[in-house]
VOGU-3710 file (C-alpha; in Angstrom, 3 decimals, decimal comma):
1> xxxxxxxxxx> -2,062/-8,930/-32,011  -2,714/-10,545/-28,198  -2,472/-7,334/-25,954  -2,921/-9,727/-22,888  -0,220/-8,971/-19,993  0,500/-10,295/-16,794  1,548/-8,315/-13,752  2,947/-11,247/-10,934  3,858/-9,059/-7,836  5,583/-10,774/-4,584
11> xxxxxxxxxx> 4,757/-8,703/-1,917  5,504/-8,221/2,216  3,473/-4,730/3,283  1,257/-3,812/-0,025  4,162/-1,863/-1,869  4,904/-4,031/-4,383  0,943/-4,901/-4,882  0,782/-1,112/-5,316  3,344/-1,170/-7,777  1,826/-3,664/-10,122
21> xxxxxxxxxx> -1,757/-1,876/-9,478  -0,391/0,924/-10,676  1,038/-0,736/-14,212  -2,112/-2,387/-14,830  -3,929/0,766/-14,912  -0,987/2,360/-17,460  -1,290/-1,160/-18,787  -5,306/-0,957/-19,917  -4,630/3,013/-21,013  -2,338/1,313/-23,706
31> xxxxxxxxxx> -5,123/-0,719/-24,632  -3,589/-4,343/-22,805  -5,715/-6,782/-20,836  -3,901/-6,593/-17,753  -3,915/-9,268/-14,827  -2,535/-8,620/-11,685  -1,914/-11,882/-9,391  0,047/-12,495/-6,434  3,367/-14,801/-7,698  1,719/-17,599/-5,818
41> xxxxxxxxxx> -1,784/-17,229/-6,677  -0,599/-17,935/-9,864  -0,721/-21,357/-12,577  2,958/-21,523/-12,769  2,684/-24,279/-15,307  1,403/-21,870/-17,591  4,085/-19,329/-17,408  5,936/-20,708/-20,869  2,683/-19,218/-22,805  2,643/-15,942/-21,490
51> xxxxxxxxxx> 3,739/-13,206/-23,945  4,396/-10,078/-22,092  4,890/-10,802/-18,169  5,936/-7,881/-15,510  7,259/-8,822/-12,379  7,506/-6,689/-8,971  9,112/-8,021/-6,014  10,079/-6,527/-1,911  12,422/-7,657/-0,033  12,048/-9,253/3,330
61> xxxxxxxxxx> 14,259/-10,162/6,221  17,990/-10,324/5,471  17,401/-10,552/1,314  14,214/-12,990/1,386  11,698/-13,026/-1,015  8,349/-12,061/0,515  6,142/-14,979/1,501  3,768/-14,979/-1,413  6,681/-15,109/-3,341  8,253/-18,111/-2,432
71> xxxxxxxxxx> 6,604/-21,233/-3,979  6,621/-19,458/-7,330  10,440/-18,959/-6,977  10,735/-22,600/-5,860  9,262/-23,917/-9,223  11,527/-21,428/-11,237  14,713/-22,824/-9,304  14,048/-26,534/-10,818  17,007/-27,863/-12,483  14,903/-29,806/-14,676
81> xxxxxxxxxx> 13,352/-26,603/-16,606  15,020/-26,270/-19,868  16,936/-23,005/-20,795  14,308/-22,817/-23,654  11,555/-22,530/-21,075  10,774/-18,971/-21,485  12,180/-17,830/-25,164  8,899/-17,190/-26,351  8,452/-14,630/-23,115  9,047/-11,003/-22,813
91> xxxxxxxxxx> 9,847/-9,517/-19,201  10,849/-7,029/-16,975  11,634/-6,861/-13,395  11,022/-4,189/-10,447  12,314/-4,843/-7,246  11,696/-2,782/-3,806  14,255/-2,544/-1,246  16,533/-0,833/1,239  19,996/0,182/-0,010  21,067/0,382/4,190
101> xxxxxxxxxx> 20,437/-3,392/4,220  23,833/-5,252/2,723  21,192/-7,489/0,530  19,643/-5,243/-1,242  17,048/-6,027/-3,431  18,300/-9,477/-4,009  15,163/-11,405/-4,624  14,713/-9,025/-7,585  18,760/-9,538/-8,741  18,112/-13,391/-8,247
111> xxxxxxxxxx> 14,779/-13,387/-10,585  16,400/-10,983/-12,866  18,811/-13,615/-13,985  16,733/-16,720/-13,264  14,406/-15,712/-16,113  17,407/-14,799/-18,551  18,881/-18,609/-17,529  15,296/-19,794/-18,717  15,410/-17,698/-22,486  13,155/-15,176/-21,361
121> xxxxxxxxxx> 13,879/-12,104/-23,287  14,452/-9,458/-20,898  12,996/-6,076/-22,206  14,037/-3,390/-19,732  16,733/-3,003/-17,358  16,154/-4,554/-13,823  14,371/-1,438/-11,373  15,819/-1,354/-8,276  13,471/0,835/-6,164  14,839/2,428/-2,970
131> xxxxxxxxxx> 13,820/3,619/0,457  16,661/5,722/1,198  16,180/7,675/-2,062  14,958/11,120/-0,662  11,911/10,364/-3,112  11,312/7,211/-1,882  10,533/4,080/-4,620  9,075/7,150/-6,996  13,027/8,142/-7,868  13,967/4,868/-9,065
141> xxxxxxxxxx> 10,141/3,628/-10,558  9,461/6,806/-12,227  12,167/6,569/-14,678  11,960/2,681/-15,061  8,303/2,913/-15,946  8,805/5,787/-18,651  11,717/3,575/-20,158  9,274/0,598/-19,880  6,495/1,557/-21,750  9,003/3,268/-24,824
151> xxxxxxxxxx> 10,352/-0,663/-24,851  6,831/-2,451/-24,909  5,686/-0,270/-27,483  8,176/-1,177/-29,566  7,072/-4,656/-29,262  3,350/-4,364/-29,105  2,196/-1,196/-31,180  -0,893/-0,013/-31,246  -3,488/-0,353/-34,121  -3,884/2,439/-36,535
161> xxxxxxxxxx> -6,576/4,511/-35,924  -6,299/3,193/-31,934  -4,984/5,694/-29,680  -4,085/5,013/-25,744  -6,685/5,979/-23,565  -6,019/9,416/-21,972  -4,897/9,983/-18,202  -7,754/12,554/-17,909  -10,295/10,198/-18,472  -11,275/7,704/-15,445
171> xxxxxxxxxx> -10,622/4,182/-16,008  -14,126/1,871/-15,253  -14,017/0,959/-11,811  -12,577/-2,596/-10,365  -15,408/-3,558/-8,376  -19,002/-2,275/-8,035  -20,966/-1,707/-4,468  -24,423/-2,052/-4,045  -26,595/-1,193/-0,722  -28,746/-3,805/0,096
181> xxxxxxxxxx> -32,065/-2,705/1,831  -32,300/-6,005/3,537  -29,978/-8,129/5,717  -28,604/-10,614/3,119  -28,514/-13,913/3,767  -26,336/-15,278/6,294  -24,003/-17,335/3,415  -23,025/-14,240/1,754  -21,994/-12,304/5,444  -19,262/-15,195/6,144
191> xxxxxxxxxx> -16,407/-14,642/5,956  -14,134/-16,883/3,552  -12,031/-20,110/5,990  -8,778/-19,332/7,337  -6,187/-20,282/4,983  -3,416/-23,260/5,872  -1,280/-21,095/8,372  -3,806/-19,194/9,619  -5,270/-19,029/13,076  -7,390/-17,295/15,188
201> xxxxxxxxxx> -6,027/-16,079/18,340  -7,795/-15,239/21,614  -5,886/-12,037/23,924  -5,224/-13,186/27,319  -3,536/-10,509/28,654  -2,174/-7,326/27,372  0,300/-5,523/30,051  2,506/-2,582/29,623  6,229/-3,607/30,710  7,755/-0,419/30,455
211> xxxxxxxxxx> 7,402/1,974/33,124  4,266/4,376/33,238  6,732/7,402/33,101  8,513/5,860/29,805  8,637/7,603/26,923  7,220/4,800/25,046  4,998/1,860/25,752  5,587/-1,495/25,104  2,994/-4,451/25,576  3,612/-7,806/26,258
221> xxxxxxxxxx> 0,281/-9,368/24,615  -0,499/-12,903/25,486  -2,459/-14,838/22,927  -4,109/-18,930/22,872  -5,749/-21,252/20,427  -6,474/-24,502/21,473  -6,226/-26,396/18,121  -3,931/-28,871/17,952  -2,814/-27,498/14,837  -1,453/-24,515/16,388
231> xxxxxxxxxx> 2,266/-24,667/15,763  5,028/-22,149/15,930  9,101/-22,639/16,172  11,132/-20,269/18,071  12,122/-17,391/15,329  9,059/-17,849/13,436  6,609/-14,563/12,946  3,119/-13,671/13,405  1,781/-11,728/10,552  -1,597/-9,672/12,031
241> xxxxxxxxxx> -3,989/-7,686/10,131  -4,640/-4,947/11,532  -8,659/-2,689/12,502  -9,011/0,621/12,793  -10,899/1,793/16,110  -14,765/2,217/15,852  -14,411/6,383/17,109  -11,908/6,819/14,285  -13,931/5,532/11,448  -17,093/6,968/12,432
251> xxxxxxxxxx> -15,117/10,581/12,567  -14,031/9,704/9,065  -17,515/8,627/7,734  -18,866/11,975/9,525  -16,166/13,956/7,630  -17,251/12,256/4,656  -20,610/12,755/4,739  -21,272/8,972/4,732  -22,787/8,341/8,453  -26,268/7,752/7,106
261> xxxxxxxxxx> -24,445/4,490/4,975  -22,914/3,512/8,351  -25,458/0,037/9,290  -26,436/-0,690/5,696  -25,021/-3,419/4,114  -23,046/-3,578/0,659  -22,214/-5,959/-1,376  -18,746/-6,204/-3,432  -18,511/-7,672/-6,581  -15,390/-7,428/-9,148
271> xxxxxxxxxx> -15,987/-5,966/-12,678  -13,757/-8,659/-14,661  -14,125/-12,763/-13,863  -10,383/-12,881/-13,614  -10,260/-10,196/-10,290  -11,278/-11,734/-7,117  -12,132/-9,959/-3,381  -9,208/-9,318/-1,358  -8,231/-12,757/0,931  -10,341/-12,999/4,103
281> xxxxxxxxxx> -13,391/-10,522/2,538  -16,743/-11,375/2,228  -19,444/-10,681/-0,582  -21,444/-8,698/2,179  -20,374/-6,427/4,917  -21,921/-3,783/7,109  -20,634/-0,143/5,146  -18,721/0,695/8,631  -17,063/-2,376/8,944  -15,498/-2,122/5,390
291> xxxxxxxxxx> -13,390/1,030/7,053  -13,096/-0,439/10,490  -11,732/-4,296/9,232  -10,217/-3,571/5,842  -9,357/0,112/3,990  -6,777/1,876/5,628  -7,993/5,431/5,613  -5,415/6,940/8,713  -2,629/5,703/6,977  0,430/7,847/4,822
301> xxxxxxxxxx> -0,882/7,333/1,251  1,496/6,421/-1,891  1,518/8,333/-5,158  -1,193/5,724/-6,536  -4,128/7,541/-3,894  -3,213/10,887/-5,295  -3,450/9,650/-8,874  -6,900/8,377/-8,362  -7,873/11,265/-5,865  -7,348/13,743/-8,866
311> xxxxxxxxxx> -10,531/12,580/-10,610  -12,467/12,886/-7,915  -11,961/16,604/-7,236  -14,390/19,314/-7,668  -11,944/22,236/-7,546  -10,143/22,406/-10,278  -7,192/24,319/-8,803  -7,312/20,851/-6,704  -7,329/18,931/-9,524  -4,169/20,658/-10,668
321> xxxxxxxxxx> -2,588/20,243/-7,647  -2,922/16,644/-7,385  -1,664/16,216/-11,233  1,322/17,856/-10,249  2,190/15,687/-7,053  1,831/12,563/-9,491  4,315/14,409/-12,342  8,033/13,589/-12,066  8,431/17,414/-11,160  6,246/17,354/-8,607
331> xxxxxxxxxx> 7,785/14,750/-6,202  9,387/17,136/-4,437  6,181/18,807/-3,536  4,437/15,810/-2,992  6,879/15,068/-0,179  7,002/18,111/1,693  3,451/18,007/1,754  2,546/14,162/2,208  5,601/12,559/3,123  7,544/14,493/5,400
341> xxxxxxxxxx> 4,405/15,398/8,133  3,007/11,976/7,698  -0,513/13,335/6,847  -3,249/10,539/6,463  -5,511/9,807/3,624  -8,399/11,508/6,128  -6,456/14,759/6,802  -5,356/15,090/2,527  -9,016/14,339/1,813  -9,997/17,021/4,029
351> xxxxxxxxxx> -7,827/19,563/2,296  -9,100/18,821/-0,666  -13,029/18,594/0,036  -15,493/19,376/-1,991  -15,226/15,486/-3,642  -17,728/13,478/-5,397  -16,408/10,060/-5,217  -18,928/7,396/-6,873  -19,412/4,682/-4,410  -17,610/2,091/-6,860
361> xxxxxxxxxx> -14,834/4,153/-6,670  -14,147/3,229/-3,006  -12,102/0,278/-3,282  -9,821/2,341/-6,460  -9,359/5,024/-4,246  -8,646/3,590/-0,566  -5,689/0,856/-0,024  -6,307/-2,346/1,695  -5,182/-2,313/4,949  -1,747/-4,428/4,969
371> xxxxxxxxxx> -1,182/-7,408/7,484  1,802/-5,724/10,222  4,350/-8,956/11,056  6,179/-9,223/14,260  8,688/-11,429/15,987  7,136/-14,768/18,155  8,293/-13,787/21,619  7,120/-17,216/23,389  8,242/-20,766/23,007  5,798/-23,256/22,533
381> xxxxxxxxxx> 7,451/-25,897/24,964  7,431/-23,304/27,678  3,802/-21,870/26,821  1,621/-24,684/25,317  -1,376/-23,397/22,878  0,228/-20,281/23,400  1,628/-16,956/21,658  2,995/-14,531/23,344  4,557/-11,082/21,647  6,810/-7,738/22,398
391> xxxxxxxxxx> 5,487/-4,844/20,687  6,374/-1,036/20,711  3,327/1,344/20,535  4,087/3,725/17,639  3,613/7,204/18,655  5,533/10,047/17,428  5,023/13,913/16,787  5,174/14,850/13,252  7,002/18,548/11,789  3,274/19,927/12,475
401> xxxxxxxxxx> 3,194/18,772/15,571  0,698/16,527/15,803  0,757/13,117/17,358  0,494/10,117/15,421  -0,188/6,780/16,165  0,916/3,563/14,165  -2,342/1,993/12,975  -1,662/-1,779/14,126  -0,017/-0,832/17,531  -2,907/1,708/18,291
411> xxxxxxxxxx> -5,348/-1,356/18,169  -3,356/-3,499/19,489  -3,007/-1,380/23,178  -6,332/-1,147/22,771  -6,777/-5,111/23,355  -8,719/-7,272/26,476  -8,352/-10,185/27,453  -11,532/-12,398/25,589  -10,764/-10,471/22,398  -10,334/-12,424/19,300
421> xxxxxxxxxx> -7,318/-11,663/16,603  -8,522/-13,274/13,253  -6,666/-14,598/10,712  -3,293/-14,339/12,562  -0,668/-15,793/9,395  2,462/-17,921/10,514  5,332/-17,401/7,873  9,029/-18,546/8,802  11,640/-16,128/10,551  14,974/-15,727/8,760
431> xxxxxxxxxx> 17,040/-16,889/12,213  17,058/-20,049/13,677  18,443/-22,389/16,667  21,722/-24,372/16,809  22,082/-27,860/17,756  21,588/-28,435/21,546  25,122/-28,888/22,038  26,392/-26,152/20,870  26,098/-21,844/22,846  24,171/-19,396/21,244
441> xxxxxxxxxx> 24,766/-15,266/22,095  21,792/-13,698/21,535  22,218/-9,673/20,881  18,461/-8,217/20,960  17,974/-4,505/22,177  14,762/-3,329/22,573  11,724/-5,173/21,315  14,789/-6,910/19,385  14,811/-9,094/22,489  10,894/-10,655/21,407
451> xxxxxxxxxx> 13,182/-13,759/18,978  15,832/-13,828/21,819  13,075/-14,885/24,136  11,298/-17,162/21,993  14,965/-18,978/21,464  16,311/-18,842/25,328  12,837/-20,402/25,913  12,932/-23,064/23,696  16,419/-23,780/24,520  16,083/-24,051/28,071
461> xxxxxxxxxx> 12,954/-25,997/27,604  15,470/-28,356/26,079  18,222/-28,076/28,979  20,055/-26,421/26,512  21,988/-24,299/29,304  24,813/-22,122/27,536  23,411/-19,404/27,021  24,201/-15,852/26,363  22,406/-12,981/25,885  23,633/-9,069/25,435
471> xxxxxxxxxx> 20,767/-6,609/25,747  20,659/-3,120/25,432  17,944/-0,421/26,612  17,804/2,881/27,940  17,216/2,251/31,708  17,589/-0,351/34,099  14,085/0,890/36,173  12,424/1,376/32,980  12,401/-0,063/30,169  14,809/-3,370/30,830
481> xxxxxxxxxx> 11,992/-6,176/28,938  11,268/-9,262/30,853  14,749/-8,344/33,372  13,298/-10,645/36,235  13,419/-13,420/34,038  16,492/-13,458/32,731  17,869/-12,706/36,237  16,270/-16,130/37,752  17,659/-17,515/34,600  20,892/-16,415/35,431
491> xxxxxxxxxx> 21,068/-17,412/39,118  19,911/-21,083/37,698  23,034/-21,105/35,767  21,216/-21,339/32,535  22,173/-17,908/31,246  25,026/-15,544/31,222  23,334/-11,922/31,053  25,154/-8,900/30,100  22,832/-5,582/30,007  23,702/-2,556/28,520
501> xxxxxxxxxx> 21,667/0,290/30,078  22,475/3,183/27,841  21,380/6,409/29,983  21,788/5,555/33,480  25,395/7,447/33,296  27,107/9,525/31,936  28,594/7,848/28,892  26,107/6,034/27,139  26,896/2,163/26,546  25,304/0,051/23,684
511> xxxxxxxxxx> 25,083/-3,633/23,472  28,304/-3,413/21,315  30,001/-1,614/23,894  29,375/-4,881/25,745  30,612/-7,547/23,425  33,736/-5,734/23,087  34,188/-5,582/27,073  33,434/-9,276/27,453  35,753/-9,841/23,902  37,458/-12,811/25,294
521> xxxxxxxxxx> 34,177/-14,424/26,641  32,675/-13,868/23,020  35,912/-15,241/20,917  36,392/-18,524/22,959  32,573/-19,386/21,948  32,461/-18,296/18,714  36,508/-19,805/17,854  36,430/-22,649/20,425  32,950/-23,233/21,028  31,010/-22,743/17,441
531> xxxxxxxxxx> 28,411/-21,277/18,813  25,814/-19,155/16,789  25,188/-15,708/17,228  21,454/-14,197/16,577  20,819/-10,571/16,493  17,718/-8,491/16,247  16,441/-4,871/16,487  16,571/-1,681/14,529  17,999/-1,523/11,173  19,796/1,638/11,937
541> xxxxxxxxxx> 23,002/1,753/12,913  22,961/-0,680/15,657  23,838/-3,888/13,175  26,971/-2,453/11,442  27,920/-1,393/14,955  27,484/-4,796/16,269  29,453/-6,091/13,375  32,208/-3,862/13,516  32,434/-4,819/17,474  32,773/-8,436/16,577
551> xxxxxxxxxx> 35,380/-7,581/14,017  37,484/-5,827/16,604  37,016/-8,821/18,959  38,482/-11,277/16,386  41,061/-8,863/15,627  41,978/-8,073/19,079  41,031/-11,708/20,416  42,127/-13,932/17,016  45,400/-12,119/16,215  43,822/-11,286/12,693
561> xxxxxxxxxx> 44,538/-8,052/10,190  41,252/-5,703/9,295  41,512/-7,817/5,872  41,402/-11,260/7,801  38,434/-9,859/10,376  36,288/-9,084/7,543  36,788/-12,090/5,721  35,845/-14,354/8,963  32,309/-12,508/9,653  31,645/-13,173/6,266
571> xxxxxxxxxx> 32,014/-17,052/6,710  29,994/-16,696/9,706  27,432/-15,053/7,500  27,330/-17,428/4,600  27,537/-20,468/7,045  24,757/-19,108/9,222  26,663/-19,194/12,436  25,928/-15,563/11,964  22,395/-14,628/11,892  20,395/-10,953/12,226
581> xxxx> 16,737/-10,042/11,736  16,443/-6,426/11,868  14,054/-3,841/10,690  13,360/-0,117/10,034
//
């Protein structure tokens, strides 16, 4: 019997390529030939001859499919594919999402029943993995994969005599590194061409815009490339990869016992013809550089780095441990001790030292660093060759009270003008601009204001003058982003500005605190006007909030019942003259 199955994962921040790691190692303990391939990275022509396919999928934006997702769902939306196309196909789908978000999981629901419409067979129950579950994905993929395997099995037995390959015993490694003695040559140090989309990006100025007795730091970082292929539209994102600082890593390789590897070169090579090096890597790299550019090793690790950390143990009271965190049983342990004070892969790998950890290991045990996206906060037509962003510098203190840092935004305060940002990705926003003609309001507190800018830019760029933006913060001396701007804009007549400065008095005011004071201003646009309304921030409470203000408005404003208020927002949703892009 073929034991040849296909893992196709879309994925936004690595979860869902974790995911579908993860099954292809259960997958080769049952004795399958298991691929793993981005949706598409893959032939979709030859999807029809596939036997046993598993799909995982996130969820980005407001319900999108992640961006190496979305040409493969293109070709499955065809009309002209028969409903035959996929009866000779088993499948199952996985999705990860965010039950606070109203689309939840919906690129998983929509491939769920594109592949029944096609005659696939579907063999499991659609997983819908959650955030907000107090065990994270784990409570919802635990189950699903336990059920999963019961249901392959009963289509693909094993042989007699052929018995799945224990958990105790270490699977053969996914790629092999080998120390070179001399500098290779210079063909096998480059690194591979920036893909379509891609572009490198050269910091002209990084300034802090909040001020220096804020709680938290935010950077406006300007960025140039002077190809003429550089393109952006207002709404669109950057996607950035992220480094880890030189100190940091050459702590960690001094932890690890590693600094004599530090300047050597190794080369990476992949143990099966159909596994390739990660996009952007190169054959050869300096051993440091592998930890400074690419494995993210001061990150919060998933279940999958304690599975693989258990072999690696020398304690065997450690070893125990580990098995445990990885059980069902154990999640709850796993999260008191990993999730909820945010310890790193360095800090869990101290606590469990002594480790030998064969150098082809490395790449099994340590994730890839993911690519961080964030909101364009510049319009071409105002800034030519030109990027410009509005990002928060994560820093919190955990339940042990330490400090953390977010990974990306440590590196990226860290920034001078001359340095160079490779491989900087351009993927579409989920927002977008009306006509000329017609108003926009623009709701965007916080670094929620980094679209707003990018569209007031572009708009006024345009003489596109009627304008509106709401934006909230918590002090007008502080932390009010890019204020001087918007005033000029407003004395210009080419934006109405109401702020919303939440602690300069005694009761706090929110930016929906605002749009119901100016109601009547906000009802004649959106009833008499058409204008669009684009919102961005946190994914807290702040949208619903914002949504329930605009349903009082048309309630108070329109004359409509609760039933009637609801039922108008949702038009504005589905017709787009309602748009958000928030995030948690």
């Amino acid at each position: 019997m073929n034991r040849s199955l296909l893992i196709l994962y879309g994925s936004e921040t690595g979860c869902a390529q974790d995911v579908a790691e993860t099954l292809a190692r259960q997958a080769r303990r049952r004795r399958f030939h298991a691929r793993v391939v981005a949706m598409d990275d893959y032939a979709k022509e030859h999807l029809p001859n596939e036997k046993l396919v598993l799909f995982v999928c996130s969820t980005t934006g407001q319900g999108e499919e992640p961006a190496n997702m979305k040409k493969f769902w293109r070709y499955l939306l065809k009309k002209s594919h028969s409903e035959h196309m996929l009866q000779s196909t088993l499948c199952a789908v996985f999705g990860l999402g965010d039950s606070s978000y109203r689309k939840f999981n919906y690129p998983a629901k929509k491939l769920y029943r594109r592949l029944s419409q096609l005659g696939a067979t579907l063999i499991a129950e659609r997983g819908d993995g959650d955030d907000q579950h107090y065990q994270g994905l784990d409570g919802a993929l635990l189950p699903w994969i336990d059920q999963l395997w019961k249901n392959v099995h009963l289509h693909f037995p094993l042989p007699d005599g052929v018995a799945p390959i224990p958990d105790t015993e270490l699977l053969p490694p996914t790629y092999t590194l080998t120390f070179l003695d001399a500098v290779p040559e210079a063909p096998l140090l480059k690194e591979p061409a920036n893909a379509p989309g891609e572009f490198d990006l050269t910091v002209q100025s990084n300034t802090r815009i909040t001020a220096e007795d804020h709680f938290q730091d935010v950077r406006h970082i300007a960025m140039s490339n002077d190809s003429d292929e550089f393109s952006y539209c207002p709404g669109d994102i950057a996607v950035i990869h992220p480094q880890n600082l030189p100190v940091d890593v050459d702590q960690f390789l001094q932890q690890m016992e590693w600094t004599h590897l530090s300047d050597k070169y190794v080369h990476i090579k992949p143990t099966e013809q159909d596994k390739t090096l990660p996009h952007g890597w190169p054959e050869v790299i300096l051993f440091r550089d592998l930890f400074i550019k690419h494995l993210d090793v001061f990150g919060v690790p998933r279940r999958s780095f304690f599975e693989m950390l258990a072999y690696f143990t020398c304690n065997p009271d450690h070893t125990e441990r580990l098995r445990e965190f990885i059980s069902p049983e154990g999640q709850d342990d796993m999260w008191a001790y990993c999730q909820r004070p945010r310890r790193t892969i360095a800090e869990i790998l101290f606590d469990f030292k002594p480790l030998s950890l064969p150098m082809d290991y490395i790449l099994d045990l340590f994730p890839v660093m993911q690519p961080r996206s964030f909101s364009i906060a510049s319009s071409l037509k105002a800034h030519p060759h030109t990027m410009e962003l509005c990002v928060g510098i994560v820093k919190y203190k955990t339940v042990l009270k330490k400090i953390r840092r977010g990974v990306l935004t440590k590196w990226l305060a860290t920034l001078q003008p001359g340095d160079v940002l490779q491989r900087v990705r351009i993927v579409s926003g989920t927002m977008n601009l009306p006509p000329p003609e017609l108003p926009l309001i623009a709701i965007g507190p916080g670094t929620g204001i980094a679209p707003m800018r990018s569209f007031l830019e572009e708009r006024i760029s345009m003489n596109a003058n009627d304008n509106v933006l709401f934006f909230g913060c918590r002090y007008k001396d502080k932390d009010y982003h890019y204020k001087d701007e918007w005033a000029q804009y407003a004395k210009d007549n080419k934006l109405q500005l109401f702020p919303a400065f939440s602690r300069d008095q005694d009761s706090k005011v929110y930016v929906q605190d605002m749009l119901r004071t100016h109601g009547a201003v906000v009802w004649d646009l959106i009833e008499e006007q058409q204008c669009k309304i684009v919102l961005s921030g946190s994914s807290g409470k702040m949208p619903e909030q914002v949504a329930y203000a605009l349903k009082q408005i048309f309630m108070l404003q329109g004359g409509m019942d609760a039933a009637e208020a609801e039922e108008y927002f949702n038009t504005m949703n589905k017709t787009g003259q309602y748009q958000e892009e928030c995030w948690s």
